[in-house]
N, C-alpha and C positions, 0 to 999 in steps of 0.2 A: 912138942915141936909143931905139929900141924897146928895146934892152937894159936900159937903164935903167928905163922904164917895167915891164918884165920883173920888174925888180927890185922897185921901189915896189909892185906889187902883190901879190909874194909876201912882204915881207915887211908889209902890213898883212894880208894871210890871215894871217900865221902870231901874228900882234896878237890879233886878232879870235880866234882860236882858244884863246890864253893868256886871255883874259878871259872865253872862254865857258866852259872849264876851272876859272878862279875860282867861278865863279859857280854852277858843278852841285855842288863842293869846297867851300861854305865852313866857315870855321873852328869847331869845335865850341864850344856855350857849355859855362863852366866845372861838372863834375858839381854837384846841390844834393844834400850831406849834413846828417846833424844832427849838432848841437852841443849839448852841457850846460857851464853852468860851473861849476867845480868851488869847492867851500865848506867848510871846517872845520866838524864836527860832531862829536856823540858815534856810537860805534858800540862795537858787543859782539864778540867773536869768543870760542872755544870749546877748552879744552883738555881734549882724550880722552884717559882709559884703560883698556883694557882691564878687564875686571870679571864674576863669579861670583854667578848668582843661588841664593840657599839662603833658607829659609823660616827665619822668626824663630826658632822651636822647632822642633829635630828631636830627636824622640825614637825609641830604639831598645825596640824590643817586643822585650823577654826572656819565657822561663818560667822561675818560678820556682820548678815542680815537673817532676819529672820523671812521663812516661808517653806513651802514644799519642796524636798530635792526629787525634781525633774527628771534628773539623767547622772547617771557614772559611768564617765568612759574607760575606768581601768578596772583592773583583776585584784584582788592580795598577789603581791609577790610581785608585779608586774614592774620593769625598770622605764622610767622616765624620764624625758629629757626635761630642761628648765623653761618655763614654757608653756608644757602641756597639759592643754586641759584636763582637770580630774573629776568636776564634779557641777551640776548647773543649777539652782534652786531657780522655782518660776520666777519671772523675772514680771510678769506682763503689770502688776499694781505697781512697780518701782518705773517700768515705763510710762505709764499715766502720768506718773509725779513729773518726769523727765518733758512730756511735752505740755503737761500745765508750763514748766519754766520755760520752755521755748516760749508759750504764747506770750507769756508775763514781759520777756525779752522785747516781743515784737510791738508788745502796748507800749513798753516803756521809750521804745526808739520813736516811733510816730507821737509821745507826748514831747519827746527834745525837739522833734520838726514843726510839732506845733506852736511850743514856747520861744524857737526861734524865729518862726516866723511872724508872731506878735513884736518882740523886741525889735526886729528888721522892718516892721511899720513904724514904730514908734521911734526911733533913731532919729530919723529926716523931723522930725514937727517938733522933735527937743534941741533939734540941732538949729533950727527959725525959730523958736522959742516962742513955737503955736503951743504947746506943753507943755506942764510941768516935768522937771526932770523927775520928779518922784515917781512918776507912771512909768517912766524905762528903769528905773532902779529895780521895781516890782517886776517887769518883766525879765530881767535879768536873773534877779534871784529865781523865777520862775525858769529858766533854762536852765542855770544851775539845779535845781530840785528837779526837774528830770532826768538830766545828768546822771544825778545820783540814782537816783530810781532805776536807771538803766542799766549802772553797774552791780547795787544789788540784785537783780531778776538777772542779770550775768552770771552772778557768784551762785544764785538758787539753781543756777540751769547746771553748773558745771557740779554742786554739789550732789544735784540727782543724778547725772550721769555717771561718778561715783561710784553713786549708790548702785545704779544699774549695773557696772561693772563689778561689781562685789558677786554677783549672781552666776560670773562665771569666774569660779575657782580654779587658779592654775599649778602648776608646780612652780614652788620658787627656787629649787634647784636640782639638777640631776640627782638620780639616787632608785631606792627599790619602796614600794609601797608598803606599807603595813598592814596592821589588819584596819578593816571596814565594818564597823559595829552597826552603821544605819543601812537599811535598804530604799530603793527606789519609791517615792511615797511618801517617805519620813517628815513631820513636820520636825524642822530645824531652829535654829537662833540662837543667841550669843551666848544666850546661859545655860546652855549645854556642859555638862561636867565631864560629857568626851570628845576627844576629837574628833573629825572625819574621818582623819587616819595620820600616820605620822610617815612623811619622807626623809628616810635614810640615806644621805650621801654617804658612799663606799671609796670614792677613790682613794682615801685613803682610810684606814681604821687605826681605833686607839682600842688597845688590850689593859686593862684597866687592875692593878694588882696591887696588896700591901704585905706589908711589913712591922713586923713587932718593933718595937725600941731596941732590943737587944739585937737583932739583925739588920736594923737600920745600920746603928752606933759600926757594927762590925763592919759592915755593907761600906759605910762612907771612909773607915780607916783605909782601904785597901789601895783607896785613888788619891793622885796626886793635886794637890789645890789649897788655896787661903780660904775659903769658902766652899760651903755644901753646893751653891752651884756652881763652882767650876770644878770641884770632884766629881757633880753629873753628868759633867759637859766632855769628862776623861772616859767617863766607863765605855768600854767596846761594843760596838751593837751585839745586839742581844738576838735570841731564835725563838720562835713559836712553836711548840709542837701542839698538834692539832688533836679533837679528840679519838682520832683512829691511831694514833702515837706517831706521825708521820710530821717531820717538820717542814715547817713553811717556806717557800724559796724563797724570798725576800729577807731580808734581815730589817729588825728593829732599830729605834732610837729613844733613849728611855729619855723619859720629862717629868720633872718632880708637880704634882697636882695641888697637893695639899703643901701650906705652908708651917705647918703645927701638927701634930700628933691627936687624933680624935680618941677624947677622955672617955668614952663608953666605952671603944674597943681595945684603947692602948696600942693604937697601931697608925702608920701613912703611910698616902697612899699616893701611888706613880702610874705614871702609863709608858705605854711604847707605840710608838708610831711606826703603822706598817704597810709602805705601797700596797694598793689592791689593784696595781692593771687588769687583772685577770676577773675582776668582781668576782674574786672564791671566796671571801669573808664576808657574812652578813653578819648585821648585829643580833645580840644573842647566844651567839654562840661561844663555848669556852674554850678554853684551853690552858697552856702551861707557858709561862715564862723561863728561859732557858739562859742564866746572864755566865757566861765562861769566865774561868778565873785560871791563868798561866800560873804554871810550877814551874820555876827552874832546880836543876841539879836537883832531880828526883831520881828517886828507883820505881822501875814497876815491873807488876810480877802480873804475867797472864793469872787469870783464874782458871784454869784448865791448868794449872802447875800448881795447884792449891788444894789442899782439904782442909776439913772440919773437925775438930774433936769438943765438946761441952763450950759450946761458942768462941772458939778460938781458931785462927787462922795458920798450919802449917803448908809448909812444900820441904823438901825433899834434896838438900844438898850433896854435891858430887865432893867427897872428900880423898885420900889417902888412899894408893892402891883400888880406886874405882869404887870405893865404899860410899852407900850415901848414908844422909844423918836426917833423920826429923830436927827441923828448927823453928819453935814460933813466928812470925813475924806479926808485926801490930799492922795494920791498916787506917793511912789519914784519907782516905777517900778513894774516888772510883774514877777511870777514864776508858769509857768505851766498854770493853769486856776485862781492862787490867785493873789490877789493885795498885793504888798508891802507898808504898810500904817507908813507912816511918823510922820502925826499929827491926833488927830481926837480922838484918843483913846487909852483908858489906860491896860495895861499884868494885868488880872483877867476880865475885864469887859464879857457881855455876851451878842451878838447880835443872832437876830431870824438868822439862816439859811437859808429856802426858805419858799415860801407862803406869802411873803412881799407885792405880786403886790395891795391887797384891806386893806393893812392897813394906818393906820391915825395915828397922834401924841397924844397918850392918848388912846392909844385901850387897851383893857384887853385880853390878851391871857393864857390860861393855857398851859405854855414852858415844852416841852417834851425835857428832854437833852439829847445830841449824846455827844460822843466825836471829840472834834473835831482834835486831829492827826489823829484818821484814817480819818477824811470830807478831812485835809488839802494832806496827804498822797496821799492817791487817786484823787483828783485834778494836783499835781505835774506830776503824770506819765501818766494823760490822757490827760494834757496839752503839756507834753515834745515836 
């Protein structure tokens, strides 16, 4: 009998111990994450190419005389109006020439006053027919030959002065200077294999990029037109993103360059045209071409609602009794920080948003809902 009793009490201590155990143990309530449901809409995404900024007009500064460069009054880099002076080669031998033609001028107007004023004697004694008219014919054609003598030594004066002007090199249009390979000193002249320097106009710039056959072909299907250039003339301005990955405020205007495909590369090429008020674009520098392309009635799914397993893309469906489900989804491209989702999932369905990293297939979560235009909204513009 005490055995027994022995027994009844040890096995209600050990009761009593299994339910104080419960009770310090009990079962965790289910995590609360958020939830967006997912909705067809339109969305943009962005196709980059590589691209070459060069200033509308570049012009190379030649001379077009030869002799010593005197003076440069600009810097590299320096912005110049149209106009101003860049550069002076001695001028003093092309001014010699300049006042030989003056004198030559002044010889040749005193030989017309003198051959006038022979013919102006001989007029009256041909006109009494004290003289042969042959003697005024002579003097006439002699006023004529000086005539002429006076307008060529006219043409030699204006052509040296020209010349003399050639010595002081000016900009021929606004813009930023380039580099300056000669110094102060230098003997110069026309068959120079370099320039002075070359001036960049900025106000506006061309970004300068190409395209395969295959991304042309694709490129030109998407816009509405009877011709490749009025398909050009559809596409929507375009964006520059700069090399610090920051886009340009100004928007673009694309213009087809080339009229044929270049057989070395298999590829042609376009630009975009991009106000420079600000002169922030010089030439030389690169960046990316940024041309949008509208999706309507899409799905997209934040990436922060997404994981990865052996390169494939899952998120985490809110199914039955608060269960969720792993489901593939395919991905046709990107906008902003969302995925644009192809297959995978259906407009109404509702995936967990984030906190996904410790869940499992069949977990119970109590879903907290957002909405998800502002989730996708604000994804779009922090991703841009």
């Amino acid at each position: 009998m005490n055995k027994l009793i022995t027994y009844i009490l040890y096995a209600g201590i050990l009761f009593l111990a299994a339910c104080a155990g419960q009770e310090m143990n009990p079962t965790p309530p289910p995590p609360s994450l958020p939830v967006i449901k997912i909705n067809a809409g339109s969305a943009t995404t962005w196709v980059e190419y590589p691209a070459t900024i060069e200033g509308s007009t570049n012009i190379e500064i030649r001379p077009q005389v030869s002799g010593y460069l005197e003076k440069i009054y600009v810097e590299e880099g320096a912005y110049v109006n149209q106009g101003q002076p860049l550069f002076r080669i001695n001028s003093r031998e092309y001014s010699e020439l300049s006042n030989n033609a003056a004198a030559s001028v002044q010889s040749a107007k005193a030989a017309i006053e003198k051959a006038q004023v022979e013919y102006d004697r001989l007029k009256p004694l041909v006109d009494n027919k004290v003289i042969a008219e042959t003697q005024l014919k002579t003097a006439k054609a002699n006023v004529d030959a000086a005539k002429a003598a006076h307008a060529q030594a006219t043409s030699g004066k204006g052509s040296a002065d020209i010349t003399v002007g050639y010595t002081l090199i000016t900009a021929p249009v606004s813009g930023y200077i380039g580099h300056i390979p000669f110094k102060q000193g230098s003997l110069i002249g026309k068959g120079e294999s370099l320039p002075l320097t070359v001036v960049s106009a900025v106000n506006n710039v061309h970004a300068y990029f190409s395209m395969s056959e295959a991304d042309f072909l694709a490129f030109i299907a998407r816009y509405e037109g009877k011709s490749t250039e009025e398909k050009i003339k559809n596409i929507p301005a375009v964006d520059l993103q700069l090399p610090d990955n920051t886009i340009y405020t100004a928007k673009g205007k694309i213009e087809l360059v080339q009229g044929q495909f270049d057989r070395s590369s298999g590829t042609i090429s376009f630009r975009a045209v991009f106000a420079n008020n600000e002169k922030l674009l010089r030439s030389g520098i690169t960046g990316k071409i940024r041309i949008p392309f509208l999706h309507d009635n899409q799905l997209m799914v934040p990436q922060e609602s997404t994981y990865e397993m052996q390169d494939k893309v899952f998120v985490f469906a809110l199914g039955d009794s608060n269960k969720v489900t792993s489901k593939q989804i395919s991905v046709s491209g990107k906008s902003g920080n969302n995925y644009l989702v192809s297959k995978g999932l259906a407009s109404g369905e509702s995936i967990v948003f984030s906190g996904i990293q410790r869940l499992r297939d069949g977990s119970v979560i109590t879903p907290q809902k957002i909405s998800a235009d502002s989730v996708l909204q604000a994804s779009l513009i922090t991703g841009k």
